[in-house]
N, C-alpha and C positions, 0 to 999 in steps of 0.2 A: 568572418562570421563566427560569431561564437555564440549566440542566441540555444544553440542545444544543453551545452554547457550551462548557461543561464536555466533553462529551464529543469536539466534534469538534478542541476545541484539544488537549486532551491526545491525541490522536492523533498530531496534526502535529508537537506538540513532541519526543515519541519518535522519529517518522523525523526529524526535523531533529538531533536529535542523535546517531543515529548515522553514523558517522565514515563511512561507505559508500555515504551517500546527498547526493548534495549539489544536488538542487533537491526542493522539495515544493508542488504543484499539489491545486486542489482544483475539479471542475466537471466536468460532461458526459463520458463516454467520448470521443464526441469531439473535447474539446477536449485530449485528451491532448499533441498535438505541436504546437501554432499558436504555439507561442511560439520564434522562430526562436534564440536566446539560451539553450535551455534546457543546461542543464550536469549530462550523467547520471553517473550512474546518477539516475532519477527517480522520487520517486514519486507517485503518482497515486490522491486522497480523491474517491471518489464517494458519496455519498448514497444510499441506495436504499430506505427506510421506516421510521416510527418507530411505534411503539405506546407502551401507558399501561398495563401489569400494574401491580396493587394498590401503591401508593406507590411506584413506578420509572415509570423512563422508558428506552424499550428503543431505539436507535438501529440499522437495518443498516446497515454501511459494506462498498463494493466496495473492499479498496486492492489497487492494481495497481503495480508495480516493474519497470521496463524500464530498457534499455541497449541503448546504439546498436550497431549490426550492425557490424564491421568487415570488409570483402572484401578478401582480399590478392590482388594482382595475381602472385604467382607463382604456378609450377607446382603443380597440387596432388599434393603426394608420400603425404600419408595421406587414404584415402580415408573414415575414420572421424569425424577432426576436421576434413576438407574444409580448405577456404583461409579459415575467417572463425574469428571469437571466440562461435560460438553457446554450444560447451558454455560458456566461461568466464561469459556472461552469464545462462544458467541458473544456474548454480553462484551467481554471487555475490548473483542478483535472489531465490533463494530462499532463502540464507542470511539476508539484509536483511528476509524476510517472517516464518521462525521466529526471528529474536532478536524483533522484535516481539511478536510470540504469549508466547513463552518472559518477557519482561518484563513485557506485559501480567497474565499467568497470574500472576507470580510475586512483584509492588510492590506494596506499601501505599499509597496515592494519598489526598490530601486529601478527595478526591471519591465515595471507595469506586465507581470505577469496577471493571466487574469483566467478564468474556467470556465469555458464557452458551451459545455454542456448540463444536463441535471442526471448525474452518476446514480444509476443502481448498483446496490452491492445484490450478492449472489454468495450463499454460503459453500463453505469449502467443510466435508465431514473425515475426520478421519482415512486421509489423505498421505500421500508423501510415506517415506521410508519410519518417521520418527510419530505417526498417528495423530496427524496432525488438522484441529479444526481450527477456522474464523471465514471471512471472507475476503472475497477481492473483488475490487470496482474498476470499470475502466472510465478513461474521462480525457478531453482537451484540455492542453492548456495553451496559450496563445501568448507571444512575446514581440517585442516589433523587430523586426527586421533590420539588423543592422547591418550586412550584407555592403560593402565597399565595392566598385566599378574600378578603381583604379587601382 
């Protein structure tokens, strides 16, 4: 059976390719930020259960997308967007989580991988050791069963 492998690679290999994300991590909440080298926007494959519906194999995955905090050391003149890059990091950790959804929903895959639920993201503020916001979404994804008896 390798259908885990199927499912949690072709995950990685979507955020790895798009153009917006350029580190992809997979382990622990938190091991989110222990890597002093990481290069964000990042994103972040957590595991969270799998099941066995009738010939599939159902994987949940937490993915989480953050971006480092910036604080500007000048004055703050708008008190809306403050002195940091929060909105811009919301904005683009959440755009990086629906092309996901939007590709996943919407490719043809060797593996008829396919997304058995409709994902809420949940933002992440100023988190982590490195001040870090975006969101993360959990979500199924479902692959058939290739599982051999003999």
């Amino acid at each position: 059976m390798n259908s885990y492998y199927q499912l949690i690679n072709f995950l990685k290999d979507q955020l790895i390719n798009d153009p917006d994300v350029n580190t992809v991590i997979h382990g622990l909440a938190s091991d989110v930020d222990l890597e002093k080298k990481n290069i964000y926007p990042l994103a972040h494959i957590e595991v969270l259960r799998a099941g066995f519906p009738q010939g599939l194999v159902r994987v949940d995955f937490k993915v989480s997308v953050l971006d480092q905090r910036m604080v500007s050391k000048q004055v703050i003149t708008d008190k809306f967007r403050k002195n940091d890059n929060e909105i811009d990091n919301l904005n683009l950790c959440l755009a990086i989580l629906n092309k996901l959804v939007f590709y996943i929903r919407n490719q043809n895959n060797e593996f008829d991988i396919e997304m058995i639920n409709e994902p809420e993201a949940e933002p992440i503020l100023f988190e982590f050791g490195n001040t870090l916001d975006g969101w993360s979404m959990e979500f199924n994804l479902i692959a058939t069963n290739n599982v051999s008896l003999c």
